[in-house]
N, C-alpha and C positions, 0 to 999 in steps of 0.2 A: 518557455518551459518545454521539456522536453520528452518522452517517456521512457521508461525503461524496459525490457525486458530478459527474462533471464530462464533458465530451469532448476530445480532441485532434487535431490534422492531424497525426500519424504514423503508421506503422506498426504490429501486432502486437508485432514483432521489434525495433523501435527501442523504443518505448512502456518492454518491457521491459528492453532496454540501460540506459537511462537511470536507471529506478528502482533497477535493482541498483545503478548507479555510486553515484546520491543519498544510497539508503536502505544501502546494507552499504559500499560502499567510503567513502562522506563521513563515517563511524561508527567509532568505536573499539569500541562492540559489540554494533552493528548484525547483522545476518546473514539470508540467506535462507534457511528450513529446511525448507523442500518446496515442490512447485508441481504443480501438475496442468494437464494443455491436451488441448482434445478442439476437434480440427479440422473445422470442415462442408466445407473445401475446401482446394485449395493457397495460399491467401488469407486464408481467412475462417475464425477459430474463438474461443473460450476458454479465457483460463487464468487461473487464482483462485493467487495465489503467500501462502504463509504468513511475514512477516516476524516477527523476534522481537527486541529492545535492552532493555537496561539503564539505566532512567532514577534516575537516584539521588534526583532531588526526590520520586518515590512509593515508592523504599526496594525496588524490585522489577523485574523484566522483564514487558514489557509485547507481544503479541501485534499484529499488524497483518494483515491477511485485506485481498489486493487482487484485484479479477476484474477482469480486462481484455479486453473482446470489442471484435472488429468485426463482426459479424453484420449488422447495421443501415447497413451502408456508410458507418461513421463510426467511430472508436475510443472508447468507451468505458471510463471508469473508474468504480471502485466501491472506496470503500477504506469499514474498520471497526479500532478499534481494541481489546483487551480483555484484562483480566486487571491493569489499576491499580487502588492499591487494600490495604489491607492487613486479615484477619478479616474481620468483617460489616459494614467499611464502604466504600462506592466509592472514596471521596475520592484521588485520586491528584495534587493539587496542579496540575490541568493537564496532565500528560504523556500521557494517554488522547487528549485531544484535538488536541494538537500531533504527536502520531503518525497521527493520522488523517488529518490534512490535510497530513501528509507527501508524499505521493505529489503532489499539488496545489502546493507549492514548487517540486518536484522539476521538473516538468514545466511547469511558469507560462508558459513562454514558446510552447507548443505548442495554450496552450487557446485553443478555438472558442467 
């Protein structure tokens, strides 16, 4: 699996709007299960959100790790997906990767 990353003309606060609506509300069992944000300013910071769904084509739930800074005076995204896959083998039929560039759907119409 592979990572993605990308930039957008939004917000911190919209950025993450959007992806929960995409990622947990577009999902029957989608969910966001924790998030972290460390601020440089009333403006400017990061936050890494841990997403979690159930893809039935790799028979498991499958992990999504997204950081989204603007630090750099541009928004940033960084998404990873993990945990497809079943015993000692990756193979997750594609869903590793279709969740990773989830966030990249999600947000299509905003990228720089």
């Amino acid at each position: 699996m592979g990572a993605d990353d990308f930039r957008v003309n939004l917000s911190l606060k919209e950025t993450i709007r959007r992806l929960d609506s995409g990622i947990v509300d577009g999902s029957f069992t989608g969910e966001r299960i924790d998030y972290y944000v460390v601020m440089g300013n009333d403006e400017n910071g990061v936050i890494v959100l841990v997403y979690e769904k159930h893809f039935q084509r790799a028979g498991n739930r499958l992990t999504l790790t997204v950081t989204v800074d603007n630090m750099n005076g541009f928004t940033k995204i960084h998404s990873i997906a993990a945990g497809g896959g079943q015993g000692l083998f990756r193979f997750d039929w594609g869903a590793g990767e279709k969740f990773t560039c989830a966030p990249r759907r999600v947000l299509e119409d905003n990228i720089i």
